[in-house]
C-alpha positions as CSV (number, residue, x, y, z in Angstrom):
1,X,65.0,59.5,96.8
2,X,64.8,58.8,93.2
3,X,68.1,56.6,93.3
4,X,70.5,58.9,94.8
5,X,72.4,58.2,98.1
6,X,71.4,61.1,100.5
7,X,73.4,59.4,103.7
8,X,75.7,61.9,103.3
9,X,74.4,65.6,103.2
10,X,74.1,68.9,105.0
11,X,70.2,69.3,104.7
12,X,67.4,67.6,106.8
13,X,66.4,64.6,105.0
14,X,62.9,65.5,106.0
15,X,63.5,68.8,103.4
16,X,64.2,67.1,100.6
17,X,61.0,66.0,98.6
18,X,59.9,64.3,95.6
19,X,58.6,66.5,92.9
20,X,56.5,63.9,90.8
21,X,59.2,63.0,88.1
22,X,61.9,60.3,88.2
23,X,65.3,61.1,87.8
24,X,65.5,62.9,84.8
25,X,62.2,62.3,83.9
26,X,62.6,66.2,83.2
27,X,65.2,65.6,80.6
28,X,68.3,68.0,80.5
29,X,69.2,69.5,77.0
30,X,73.2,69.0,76.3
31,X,74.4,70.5,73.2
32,X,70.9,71.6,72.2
33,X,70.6,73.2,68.5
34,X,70.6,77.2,68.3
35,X,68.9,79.0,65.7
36,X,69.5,83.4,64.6
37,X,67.0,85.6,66.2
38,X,65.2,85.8,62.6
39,X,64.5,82.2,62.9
40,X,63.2,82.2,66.3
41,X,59.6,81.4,64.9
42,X,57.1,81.2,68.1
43,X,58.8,84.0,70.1
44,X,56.1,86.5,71.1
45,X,57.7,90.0,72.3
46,X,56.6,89.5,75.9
47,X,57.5,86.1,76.3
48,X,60.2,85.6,79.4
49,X,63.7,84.2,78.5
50,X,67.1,84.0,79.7
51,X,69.8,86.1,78.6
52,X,73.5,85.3,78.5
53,X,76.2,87.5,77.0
54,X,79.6,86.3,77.3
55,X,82.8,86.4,75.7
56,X,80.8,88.5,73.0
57,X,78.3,85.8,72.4
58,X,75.2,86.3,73.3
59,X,72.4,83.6,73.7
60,X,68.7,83.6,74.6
61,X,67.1,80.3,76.2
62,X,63.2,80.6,76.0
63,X,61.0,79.8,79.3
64,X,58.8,78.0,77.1
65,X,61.3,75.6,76.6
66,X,62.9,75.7,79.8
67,X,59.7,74.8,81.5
68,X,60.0,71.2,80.1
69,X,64.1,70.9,80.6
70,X,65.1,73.1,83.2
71,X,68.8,72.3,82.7
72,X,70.7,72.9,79.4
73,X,74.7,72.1,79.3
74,X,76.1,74.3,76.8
75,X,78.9,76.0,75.0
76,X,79.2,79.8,75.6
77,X,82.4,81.0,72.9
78,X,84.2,77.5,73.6
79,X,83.1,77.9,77.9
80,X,81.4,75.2,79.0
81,X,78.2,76.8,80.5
82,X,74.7,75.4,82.2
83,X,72.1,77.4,82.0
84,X,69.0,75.9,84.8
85,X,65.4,77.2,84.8
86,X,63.5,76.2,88.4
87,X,59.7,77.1,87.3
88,X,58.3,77.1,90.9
89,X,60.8,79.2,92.3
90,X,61.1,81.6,88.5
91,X,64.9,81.4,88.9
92,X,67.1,81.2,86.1
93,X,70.9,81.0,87.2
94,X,74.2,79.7,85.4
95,X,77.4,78.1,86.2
96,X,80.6,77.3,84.9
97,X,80.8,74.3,84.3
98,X,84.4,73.1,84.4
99,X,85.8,71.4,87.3
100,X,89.1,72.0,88.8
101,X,90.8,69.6,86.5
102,X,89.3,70.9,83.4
103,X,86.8,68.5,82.8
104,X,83.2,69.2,81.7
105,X,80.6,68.8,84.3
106,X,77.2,67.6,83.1
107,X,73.9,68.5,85.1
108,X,70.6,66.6,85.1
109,X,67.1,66.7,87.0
110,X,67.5,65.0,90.1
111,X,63.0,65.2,90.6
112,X,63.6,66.1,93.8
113,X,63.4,68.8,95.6
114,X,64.2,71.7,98.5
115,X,62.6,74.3,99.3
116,X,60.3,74.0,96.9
117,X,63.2,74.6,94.3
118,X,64.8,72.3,91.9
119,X,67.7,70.1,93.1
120,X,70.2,69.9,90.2
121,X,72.8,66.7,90.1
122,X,75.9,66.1,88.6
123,X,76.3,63.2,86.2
124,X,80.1,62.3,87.6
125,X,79.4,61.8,91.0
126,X,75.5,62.1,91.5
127,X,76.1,64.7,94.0
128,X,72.7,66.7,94.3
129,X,73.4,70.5,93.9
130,X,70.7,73.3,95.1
131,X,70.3,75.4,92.0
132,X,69.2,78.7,94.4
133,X,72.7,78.2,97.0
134,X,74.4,76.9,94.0
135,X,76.4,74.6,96.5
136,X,76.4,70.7,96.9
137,X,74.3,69.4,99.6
138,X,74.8,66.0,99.4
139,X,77.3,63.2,97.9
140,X,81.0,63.5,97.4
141,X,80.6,67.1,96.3
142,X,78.7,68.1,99.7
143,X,80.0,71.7,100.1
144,X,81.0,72.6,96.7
145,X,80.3,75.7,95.6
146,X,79.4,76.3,91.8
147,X,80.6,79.3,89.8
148,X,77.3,81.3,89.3
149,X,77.6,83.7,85.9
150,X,75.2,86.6,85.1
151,X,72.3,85.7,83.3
152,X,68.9,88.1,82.7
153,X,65.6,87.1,82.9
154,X,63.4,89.0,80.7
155,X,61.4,90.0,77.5
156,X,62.5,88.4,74.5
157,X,61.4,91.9,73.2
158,X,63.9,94.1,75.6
159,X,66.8,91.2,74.9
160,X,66.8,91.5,71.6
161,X,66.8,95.2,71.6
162,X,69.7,95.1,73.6
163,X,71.5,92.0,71.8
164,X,69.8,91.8,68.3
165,X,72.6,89.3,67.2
166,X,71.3,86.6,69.5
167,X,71.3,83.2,69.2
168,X,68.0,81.5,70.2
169,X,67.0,77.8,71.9
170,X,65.6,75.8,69.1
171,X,62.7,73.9,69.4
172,X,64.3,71.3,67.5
173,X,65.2,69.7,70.9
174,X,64.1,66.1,70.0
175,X,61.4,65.7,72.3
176,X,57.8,65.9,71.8
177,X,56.7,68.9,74.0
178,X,54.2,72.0,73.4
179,X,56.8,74.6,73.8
180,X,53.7,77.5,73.7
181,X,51.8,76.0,76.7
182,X,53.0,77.1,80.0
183,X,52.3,74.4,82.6
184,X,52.9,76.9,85.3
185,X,50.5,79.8,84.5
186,X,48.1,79.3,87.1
187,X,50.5,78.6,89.6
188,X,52.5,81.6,89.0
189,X,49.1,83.8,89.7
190,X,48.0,81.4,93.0
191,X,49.6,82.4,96.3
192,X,49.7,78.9,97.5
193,X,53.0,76.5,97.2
194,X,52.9,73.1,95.9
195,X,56.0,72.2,98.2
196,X,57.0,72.9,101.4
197,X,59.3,75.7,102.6
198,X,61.7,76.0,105.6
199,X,61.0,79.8,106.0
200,X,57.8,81.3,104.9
201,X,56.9,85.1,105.5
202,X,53.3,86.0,105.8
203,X,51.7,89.2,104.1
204,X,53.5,89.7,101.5
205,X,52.3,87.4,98.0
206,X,54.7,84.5,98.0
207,X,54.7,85.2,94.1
208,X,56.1,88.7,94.3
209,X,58.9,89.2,92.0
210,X,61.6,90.0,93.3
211,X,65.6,90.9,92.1
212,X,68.1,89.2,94.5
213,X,71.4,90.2,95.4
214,X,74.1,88.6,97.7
215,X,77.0,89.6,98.6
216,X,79.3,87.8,101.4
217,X,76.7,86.7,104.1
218,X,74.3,89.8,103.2
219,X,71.4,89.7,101.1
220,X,68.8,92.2,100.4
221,X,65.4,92.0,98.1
222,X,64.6,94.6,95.5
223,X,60.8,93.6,95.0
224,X,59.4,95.4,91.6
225,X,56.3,97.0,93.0
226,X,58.9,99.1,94.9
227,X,60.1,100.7,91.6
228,X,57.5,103.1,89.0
229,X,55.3,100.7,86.9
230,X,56.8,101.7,83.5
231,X,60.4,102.8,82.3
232,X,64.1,102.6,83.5
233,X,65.4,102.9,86.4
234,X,69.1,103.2,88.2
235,X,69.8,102.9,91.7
236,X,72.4,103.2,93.7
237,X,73.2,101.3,96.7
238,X,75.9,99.7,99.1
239,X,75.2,96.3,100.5
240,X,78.3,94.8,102.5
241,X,80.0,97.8,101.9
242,X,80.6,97.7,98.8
243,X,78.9,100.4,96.0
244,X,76.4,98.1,93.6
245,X,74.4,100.2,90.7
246,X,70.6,98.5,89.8
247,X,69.0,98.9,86.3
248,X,65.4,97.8,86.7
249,X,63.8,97.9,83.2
250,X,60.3,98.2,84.8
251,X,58.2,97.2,81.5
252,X,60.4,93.8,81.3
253,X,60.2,93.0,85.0
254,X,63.9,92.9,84.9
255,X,66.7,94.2,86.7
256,X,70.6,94.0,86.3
257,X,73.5,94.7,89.1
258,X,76.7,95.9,87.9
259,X,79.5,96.3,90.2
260,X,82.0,99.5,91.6
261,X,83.7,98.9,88.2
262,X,80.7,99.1,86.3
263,X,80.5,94.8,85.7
264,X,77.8,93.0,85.6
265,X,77.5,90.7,88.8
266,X,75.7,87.8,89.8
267,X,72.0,88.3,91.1
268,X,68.8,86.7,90.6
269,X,65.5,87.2,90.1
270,X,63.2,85.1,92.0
271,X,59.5,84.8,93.8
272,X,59.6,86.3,97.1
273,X,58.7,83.2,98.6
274,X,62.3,81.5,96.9
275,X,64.1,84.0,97.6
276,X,63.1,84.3,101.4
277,X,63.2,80.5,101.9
278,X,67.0,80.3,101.1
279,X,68.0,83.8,102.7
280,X,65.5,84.3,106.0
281,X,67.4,87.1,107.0
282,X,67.5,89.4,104.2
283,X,66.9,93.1,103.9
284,X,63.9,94.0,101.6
285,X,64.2,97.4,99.6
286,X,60.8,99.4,100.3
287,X,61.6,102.4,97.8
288,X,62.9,104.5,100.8
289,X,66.5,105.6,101.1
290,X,66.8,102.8,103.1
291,X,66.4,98.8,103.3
292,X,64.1,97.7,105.5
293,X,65.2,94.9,107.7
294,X,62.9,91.7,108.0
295,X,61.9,90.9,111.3
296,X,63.2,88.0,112.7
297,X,62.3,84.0,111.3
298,X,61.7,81.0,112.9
299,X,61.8,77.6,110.9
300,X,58.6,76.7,110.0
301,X,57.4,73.2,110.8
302,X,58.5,70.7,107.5
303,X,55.0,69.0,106.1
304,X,54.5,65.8,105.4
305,X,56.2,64.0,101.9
306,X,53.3,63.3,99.3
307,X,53.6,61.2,95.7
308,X,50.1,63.5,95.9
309,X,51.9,66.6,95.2
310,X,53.9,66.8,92.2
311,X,54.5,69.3,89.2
């Protein structure tokens, strides 16, 4: 298990699998150099980042460089922030980073895995953290629950619209890696998995893109081929009784969920397959007034651990 003691954790050892790396052997970017929008040489207008805007700063993290780090631990106006990429799963979510005591948490690549998605681990006490759940499921911090803040995924073109005073990811990151090769193209195209899953829904392309919301213990699925190919969209909708507005920027392939108050709120946009793996009983939005519930799951059987398989 790539060094880390699993004796004590709330997932079935048998669902936790090696990805191919060793422990950080996908290195984590920690104070990584920004540079101004202007300077972002490389950027192409349709190429997929992450957006985060807070505390009036906004910052873009590029997919091209995310690919090869996945984790960045950052400063967001003086809040310690970490931004994590999970390639096979196309989930980009971020946490606050403080602990209760006001000291900075550091993540790294654990090079293991669950549910086909990344397994994230802190650097005080080697707890492994599931980036999707954004809780600890094993070590000392089994059952912790991180802090998850909004972050977009989108067009570098439709962020910088929107924030033009962005700061951007350098590529200065100290590491020898071709930032404009995507080592996950095919796979995002292919509707087979290169990892197990606990829940797997036939019929519908595991690849799907989908925008997640959970609120509670509800979840529903807005997938984009429910929404008109082109343009902006709002909906509105209730999901666990409480009013939630969507903004789906169709030509991006990115959506946002504000709040009753008008806030932006936590959500996530994932493959189907990801999404569905971690929330087995979620609604799925069909473009009709109404969600459609998913039939019911059963676990699917957990396939044999390879050193054959890996990213």
């Amino acid at each position: 298990m790539n060094g880390f003691d699993v004796s004590q954790r709330d997932i079935p050892l048998a669902e936790i699998h090696r990805g191919g790396p060793p422990r950080d052997g996908i290195p984590a970017l920690t104070d990584p150099e920004f540079v101004a929008a202007t300077s972002a040489h490389g950027l192409q207008p349709d190429d997929r980042i992450l957006g985060l805007h807070r505390n009036g700063v906004s910052k873009a993290y590029p997919l091209g460089i995310m690919n090869y780090h996945e984790v960045v631990n950052d400063f967001v106006a003086g809040e310690a922030i970490t931004v994590t990429y999970c390639p096979l799963c196309f989930t980009g979510v971020a946490f606050e980073a403080r602990t209760d005591d006001g000291s900075r948490r550091l993540f790294g690549v654990s090079g293991l895995l669950y549910n086909s998605a990344v397994l994230l681990y802190d650097r005080d006490s080697e707890s492994l953290w599931s980036q999707i759940s954004a809780t600890a499921v094993t070590g000392p911090r089994i059952g912790e629950q991180l802090t998850m803040v909004p972050v977009d995924n989108t067009t570098w073109s439709a962020w910088r619209r929107e924030h033009p005073d962005t700061q951007v990811l350098s590529r200065n990151t100290n590491y020898a890696r071709n930032y404009d090769r995507d080592p996950y193209a095919a796979y995002a195209e292919d509707d087979a998995l290169m990892f197990p899953v606990a829940f797997r829904m036939q019929g519908k392309h595991p690849k799907t893109p989908v925008l997640g919301v959970r609120i509670e213990d509800q979840a529903r699925a807005y997938p984009f081929p429910a929404f008109p190919e082109t343009g902006r969209h709002r909906l509105e909708d209730t999901l666990a009784g409480q009013e939630i507005t969507l903004l789906i920027d169709a030509d991006a392939q990115s959506g946002r969920v504000l709040d009753a108050r008008g806030e932006e709120m936590p959500s996530m946009i994932a493959y189907w397959f990801a999404w569905f793996a971690f929330h087995p009983h979620t609604e799925r939005y069909t473009g009709d007034p109404a969600p459609l519930p998913l039939p019911d799951v059963t676990r699917a059987p957990s396939l044999p651990d390879t050193d054959q398989t890996s990213r």
